[in-house]
N, C-alpha and C positions, 0 to 999 in steps of 0.2 A: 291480696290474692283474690282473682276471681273466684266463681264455687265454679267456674266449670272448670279449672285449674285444681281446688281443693282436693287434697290426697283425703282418701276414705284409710284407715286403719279400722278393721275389727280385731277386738281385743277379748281373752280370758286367760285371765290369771298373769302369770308373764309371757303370756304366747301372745304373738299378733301377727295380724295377718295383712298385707298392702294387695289393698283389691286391684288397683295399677295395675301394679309387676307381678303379682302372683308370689310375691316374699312371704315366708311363715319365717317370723324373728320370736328368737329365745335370747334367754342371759349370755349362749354359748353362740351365736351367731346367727346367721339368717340364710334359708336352703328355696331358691323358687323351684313352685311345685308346676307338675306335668298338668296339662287342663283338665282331667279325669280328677286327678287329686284335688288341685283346687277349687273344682267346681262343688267338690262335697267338703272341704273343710271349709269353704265360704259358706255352705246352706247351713252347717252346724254351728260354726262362729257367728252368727248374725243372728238366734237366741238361742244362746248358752243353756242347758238347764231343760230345755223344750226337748221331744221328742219329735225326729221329724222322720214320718212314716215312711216304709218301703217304699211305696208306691211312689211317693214325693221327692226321693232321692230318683230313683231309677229314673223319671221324666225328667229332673234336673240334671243328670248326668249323659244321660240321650234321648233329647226332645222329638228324636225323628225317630221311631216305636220299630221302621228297619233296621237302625244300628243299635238297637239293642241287644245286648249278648246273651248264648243260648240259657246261660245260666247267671240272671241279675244278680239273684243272690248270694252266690258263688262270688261273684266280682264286689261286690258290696261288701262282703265278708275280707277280704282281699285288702281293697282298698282301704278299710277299716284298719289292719294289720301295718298296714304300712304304711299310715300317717299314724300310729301307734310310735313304731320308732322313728320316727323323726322327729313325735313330740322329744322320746327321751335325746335322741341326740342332740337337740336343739338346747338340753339342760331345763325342762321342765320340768322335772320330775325332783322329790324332795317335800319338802313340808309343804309347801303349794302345790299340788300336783295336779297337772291337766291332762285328763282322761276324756278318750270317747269310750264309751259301751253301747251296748246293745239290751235293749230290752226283745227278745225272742218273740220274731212273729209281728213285731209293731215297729221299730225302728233301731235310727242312731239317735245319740244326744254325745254334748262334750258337756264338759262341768269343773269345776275345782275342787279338789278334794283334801282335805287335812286330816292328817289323822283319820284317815278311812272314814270320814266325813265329807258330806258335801257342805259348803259354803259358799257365798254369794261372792260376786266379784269384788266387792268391798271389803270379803273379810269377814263380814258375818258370820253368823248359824244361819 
């Protein structure tokens, strides 16, 4: 296989994501997501764990500062919400559980969580 043929998957936890098609795959199946959604669960999938600032979502989500909407954070919040459930529909959720949050004021992150713990993607502490 060439690399410019190579399929990219980001992964966390049992969520992945095919940068291609724009597929987020679970245990329960695979839902491709709308360019809005995908363009921010690819910037949270790609470091797991990291916080990636408002400011840094909202230019990756509309590079051109005119279609930005009247209220980013309002849509960020939003969009948050709603790759929320499709993690759990997808069957993420369970003793692995892939979460995004919000730390208030500073960004999003995704992460795996056990036992209302965070853990590495290996399973770690």
């Amino acid at each position: 296989m060439s690399a410019a043929s190579e399929i990219i998957l980001l992964r966390c936890g049992s969520l992945s994501l095919d940068v291609e098609t724009r597929e987020l795959s679970g245990p329960r199946g695979a839902i491709r997501l709308d360019p809005l959604n995908f363009a921010m669960m690819e910037r949270l999938m790609r470091r797991p764990g990291v916080i990636v600032e408002d400011t840094a979502m909202v230019s990756a989500l509309w590079p051109e500062p005119d279609d930005e909407p009247d209220d980013p954070d309002n849509t960020l919040r939003h969009k948050a919400s709603v790759l929320r459930g499709t993690i759990c529909v997808l069957g993420c959720a369970g003793r692995n559980k892939v979460s995004i949050s919000r730390e208030r004021g500073v960004g999003f992150f995704i992460e795996v969580r056990s036992g209302g713990r965070a853990v590495d993607d290996d399973g770690g502490m």
